[in-house]
MIDOSE-1310 file (N, C-alpha, C; in nm, 2 decimals, decimal comma, always signed):
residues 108
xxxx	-1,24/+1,95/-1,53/-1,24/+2,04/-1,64/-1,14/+2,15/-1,62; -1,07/+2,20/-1,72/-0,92/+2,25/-1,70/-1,00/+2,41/-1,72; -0,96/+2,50/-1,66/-1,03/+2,64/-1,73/-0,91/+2,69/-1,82; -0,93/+2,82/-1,90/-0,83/+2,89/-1,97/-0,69/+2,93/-1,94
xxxx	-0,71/+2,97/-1,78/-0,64/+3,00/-1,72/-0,65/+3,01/-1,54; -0,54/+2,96/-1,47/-0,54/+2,91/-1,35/-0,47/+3,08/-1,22; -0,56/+3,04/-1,14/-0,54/+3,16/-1,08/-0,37/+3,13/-0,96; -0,40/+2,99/-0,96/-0,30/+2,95/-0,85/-0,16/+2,89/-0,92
xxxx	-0,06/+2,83/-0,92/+0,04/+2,83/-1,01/+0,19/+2,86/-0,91; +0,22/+2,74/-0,82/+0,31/+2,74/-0,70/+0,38/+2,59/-0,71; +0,53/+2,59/-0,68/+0,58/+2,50/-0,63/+0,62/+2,50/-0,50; +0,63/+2,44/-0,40/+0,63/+2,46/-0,24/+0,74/+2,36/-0,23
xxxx	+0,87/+2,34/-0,18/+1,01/+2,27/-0,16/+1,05/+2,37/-0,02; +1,06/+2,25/+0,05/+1,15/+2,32/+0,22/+1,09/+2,40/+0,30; +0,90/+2,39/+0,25/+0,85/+2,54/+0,30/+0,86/+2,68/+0,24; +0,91/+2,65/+0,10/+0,93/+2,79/+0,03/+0,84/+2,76/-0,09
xxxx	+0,75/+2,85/-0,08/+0,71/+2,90/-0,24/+0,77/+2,95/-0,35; +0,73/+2,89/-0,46/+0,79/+2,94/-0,58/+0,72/+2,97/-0,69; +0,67/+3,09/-0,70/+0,55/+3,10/-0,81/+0,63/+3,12/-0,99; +0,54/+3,02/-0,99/+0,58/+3,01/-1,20/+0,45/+3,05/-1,27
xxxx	+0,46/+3,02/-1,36/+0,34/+3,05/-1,46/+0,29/+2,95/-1,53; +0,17/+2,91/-1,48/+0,07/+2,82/-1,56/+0,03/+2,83/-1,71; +0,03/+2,78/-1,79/-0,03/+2,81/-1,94/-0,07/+2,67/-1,93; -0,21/+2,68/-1,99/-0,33/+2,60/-2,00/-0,35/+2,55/-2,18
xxxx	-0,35/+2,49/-2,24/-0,39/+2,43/-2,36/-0,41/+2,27/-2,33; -0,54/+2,27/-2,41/-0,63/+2,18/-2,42/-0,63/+2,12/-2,27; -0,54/+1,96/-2,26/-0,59/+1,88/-2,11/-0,45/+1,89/-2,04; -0,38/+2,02/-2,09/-0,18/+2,07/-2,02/-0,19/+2,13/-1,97
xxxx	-0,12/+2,14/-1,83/-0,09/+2,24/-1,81/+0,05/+2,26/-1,82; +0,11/+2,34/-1,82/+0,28/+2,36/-1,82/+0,31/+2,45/-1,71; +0,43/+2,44/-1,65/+0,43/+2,54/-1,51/+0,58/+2,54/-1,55; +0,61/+2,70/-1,55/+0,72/+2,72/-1,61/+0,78/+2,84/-1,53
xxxx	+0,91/+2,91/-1,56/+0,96/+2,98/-1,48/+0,99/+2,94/-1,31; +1,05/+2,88/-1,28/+1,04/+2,84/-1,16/+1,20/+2,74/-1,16; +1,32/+2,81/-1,08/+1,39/+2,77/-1,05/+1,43/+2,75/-0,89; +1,48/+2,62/-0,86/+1,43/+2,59/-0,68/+1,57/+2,66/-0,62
xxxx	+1,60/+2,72/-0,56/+1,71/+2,79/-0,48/+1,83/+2,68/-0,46; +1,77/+2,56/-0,42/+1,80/+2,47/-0,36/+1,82/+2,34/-0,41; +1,94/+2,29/-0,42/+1,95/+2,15/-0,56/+1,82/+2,02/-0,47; +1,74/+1,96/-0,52/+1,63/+1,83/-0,50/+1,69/+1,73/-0,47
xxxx	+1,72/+1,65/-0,29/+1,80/+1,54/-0,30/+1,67/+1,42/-0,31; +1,70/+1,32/-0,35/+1,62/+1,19/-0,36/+1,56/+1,21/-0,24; +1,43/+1,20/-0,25/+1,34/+1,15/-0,13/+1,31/+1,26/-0,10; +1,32/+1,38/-0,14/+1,28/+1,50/-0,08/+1,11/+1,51/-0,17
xxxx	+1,04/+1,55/-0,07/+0,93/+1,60/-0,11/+0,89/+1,77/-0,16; +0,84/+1,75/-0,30/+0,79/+1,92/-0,38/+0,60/+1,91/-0,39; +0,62/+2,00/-0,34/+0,45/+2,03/-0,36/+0,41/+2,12/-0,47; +0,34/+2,05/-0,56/+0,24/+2,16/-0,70/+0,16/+2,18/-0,66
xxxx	+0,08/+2,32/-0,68/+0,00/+2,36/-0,63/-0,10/+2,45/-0,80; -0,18/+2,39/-0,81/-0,20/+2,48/-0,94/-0,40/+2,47/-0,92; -0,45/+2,57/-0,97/-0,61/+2,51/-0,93/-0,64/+2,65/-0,99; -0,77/+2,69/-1,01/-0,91/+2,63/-0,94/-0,93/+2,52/-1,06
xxxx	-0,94/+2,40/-1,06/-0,96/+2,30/-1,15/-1,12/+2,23/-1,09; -1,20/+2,27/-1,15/-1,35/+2,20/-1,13/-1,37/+2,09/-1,15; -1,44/+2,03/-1,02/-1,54/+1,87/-0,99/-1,65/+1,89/-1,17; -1,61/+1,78/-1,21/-1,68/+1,80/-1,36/-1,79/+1,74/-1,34
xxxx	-1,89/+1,72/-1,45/-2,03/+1,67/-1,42/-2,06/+1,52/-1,43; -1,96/+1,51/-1,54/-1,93/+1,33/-1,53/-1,84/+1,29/-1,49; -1,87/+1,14/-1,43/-1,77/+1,08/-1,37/-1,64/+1,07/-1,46; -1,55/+1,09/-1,41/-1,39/+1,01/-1,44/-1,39/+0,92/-1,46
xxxx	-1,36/+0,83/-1,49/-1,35/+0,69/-1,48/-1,18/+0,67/-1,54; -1,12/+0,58/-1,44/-0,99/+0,53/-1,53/-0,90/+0,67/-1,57; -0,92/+0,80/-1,51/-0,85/+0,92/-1,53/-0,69/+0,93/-1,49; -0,64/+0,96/-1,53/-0,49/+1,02/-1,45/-0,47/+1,13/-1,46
xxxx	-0,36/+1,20/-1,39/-0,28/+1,29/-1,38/-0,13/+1,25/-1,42; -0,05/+1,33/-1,51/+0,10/+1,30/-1,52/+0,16/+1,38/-1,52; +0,26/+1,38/-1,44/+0,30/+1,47/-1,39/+0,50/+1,47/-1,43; +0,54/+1,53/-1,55/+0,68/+1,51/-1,62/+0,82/+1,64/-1,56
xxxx	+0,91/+1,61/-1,54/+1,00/+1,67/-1,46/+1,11/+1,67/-1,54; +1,16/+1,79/-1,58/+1,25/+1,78/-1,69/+1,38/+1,88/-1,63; +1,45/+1,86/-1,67/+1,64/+1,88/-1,63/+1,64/+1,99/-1,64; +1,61/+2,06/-1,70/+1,58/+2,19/-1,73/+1,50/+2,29/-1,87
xxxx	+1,50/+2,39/-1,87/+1,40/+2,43/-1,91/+1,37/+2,42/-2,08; +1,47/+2,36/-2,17/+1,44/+2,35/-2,28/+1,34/+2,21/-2,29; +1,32/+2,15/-2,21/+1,24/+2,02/-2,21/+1,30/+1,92/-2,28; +1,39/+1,93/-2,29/+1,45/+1,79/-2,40/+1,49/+1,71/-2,27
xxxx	+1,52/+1,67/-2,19/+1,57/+1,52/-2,09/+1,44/+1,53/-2,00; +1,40/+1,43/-1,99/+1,29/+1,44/-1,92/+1,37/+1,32/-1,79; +1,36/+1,39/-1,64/+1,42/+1,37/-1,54/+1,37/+1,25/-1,43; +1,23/+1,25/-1,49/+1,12/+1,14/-1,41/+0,98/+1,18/-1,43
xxxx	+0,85/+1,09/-1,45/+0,73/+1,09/-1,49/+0,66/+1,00/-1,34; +0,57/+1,10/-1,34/+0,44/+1,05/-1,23/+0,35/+1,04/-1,27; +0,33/+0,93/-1,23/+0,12/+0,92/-1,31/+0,02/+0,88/-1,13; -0,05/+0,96/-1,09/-0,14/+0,98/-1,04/-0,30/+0,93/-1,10
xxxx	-0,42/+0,86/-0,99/-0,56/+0,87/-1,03/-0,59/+0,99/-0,97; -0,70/+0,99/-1,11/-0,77/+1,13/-1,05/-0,91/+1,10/-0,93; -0,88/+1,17/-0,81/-1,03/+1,14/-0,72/-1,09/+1,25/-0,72; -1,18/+1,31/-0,72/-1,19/+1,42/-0,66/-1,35/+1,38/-0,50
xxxx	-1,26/+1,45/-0,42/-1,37/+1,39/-0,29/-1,50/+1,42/-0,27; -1,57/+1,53/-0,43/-1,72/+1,55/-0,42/-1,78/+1,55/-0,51; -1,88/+1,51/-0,55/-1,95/+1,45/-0,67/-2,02/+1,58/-0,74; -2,04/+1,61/-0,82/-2,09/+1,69/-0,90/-2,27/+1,71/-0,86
xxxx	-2,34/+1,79/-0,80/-2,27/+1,95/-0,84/-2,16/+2,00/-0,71; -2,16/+1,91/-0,64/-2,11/+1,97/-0,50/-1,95/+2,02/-0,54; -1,92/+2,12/-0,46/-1,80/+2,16/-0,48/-1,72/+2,21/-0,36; -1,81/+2,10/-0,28/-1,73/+2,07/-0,12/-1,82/+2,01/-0,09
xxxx	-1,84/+1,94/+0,00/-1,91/+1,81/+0,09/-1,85/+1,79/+0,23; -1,95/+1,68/+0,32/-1,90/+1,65/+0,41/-1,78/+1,50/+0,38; -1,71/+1,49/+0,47/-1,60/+1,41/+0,49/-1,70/+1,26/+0,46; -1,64/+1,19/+0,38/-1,67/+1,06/+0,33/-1,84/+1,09/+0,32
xxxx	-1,87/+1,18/+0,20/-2,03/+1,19/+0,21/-1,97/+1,23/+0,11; -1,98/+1,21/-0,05/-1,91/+1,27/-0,15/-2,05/+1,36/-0,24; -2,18/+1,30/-0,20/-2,34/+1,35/-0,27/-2,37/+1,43/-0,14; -2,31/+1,48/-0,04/-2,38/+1,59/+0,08/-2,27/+1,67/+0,06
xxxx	-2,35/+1,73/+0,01/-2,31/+1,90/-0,06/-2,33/+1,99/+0,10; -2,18/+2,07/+0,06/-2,19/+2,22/+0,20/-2,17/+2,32/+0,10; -2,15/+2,31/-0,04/-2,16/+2,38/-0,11/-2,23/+2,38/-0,28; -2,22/+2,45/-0,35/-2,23/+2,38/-0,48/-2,19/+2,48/-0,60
């Protein structure tokens, strides 16, 4: 479940953080402001970091994440599309567990 607004809202390239700004509508997020110092060669790895996004009460099923990369900031070329499943590793109500115990709640 997406809240209104995200507290976290970071891209991480080379070991550097780069905080942008999240805006939240409906099941979007958009992460904007965020220019990388550094031009992206093929095969380099970027880390998103955006959260607190809540273990919801019903299961997922068949869920994704997609994740769109665009050339720059007017959005018109879109650069490459990721689509991700969604897992999350603890079952509702838990909102941490033990490792491969997704119903043994260390929290809730």
């Amino acid at each position: 479940m997406l809240p209104s607004a995200l507290s976290t809202c970071s891209i991480y390239y080379k070991s550097v953080a780069y905080s942008g700004t999240c805006a939240v509508t409906s099941a979007t997020i958009t992460v904007t402001g965020t220019t990388l110092a550094k031009a992206v060669v093929a095969g380099d790895v970027i880390y998103l970091a955006v959260g607190p996004i809540t273990n919801p009460q019903t299961q997922l099923n068949n869920k994704t994440i997609s994740l769109s990369v665009y050339t720059d900031s007017s959005l018109a070329t879109v650069a490459d599309i990721y689509t991700y499943a969604v897992k999350f590793l603890c079952r509702f109500p838990c909102k941490s567990c033990l490792t491969n115990q997704p119903l043994a709640c260390t929290a809730c």
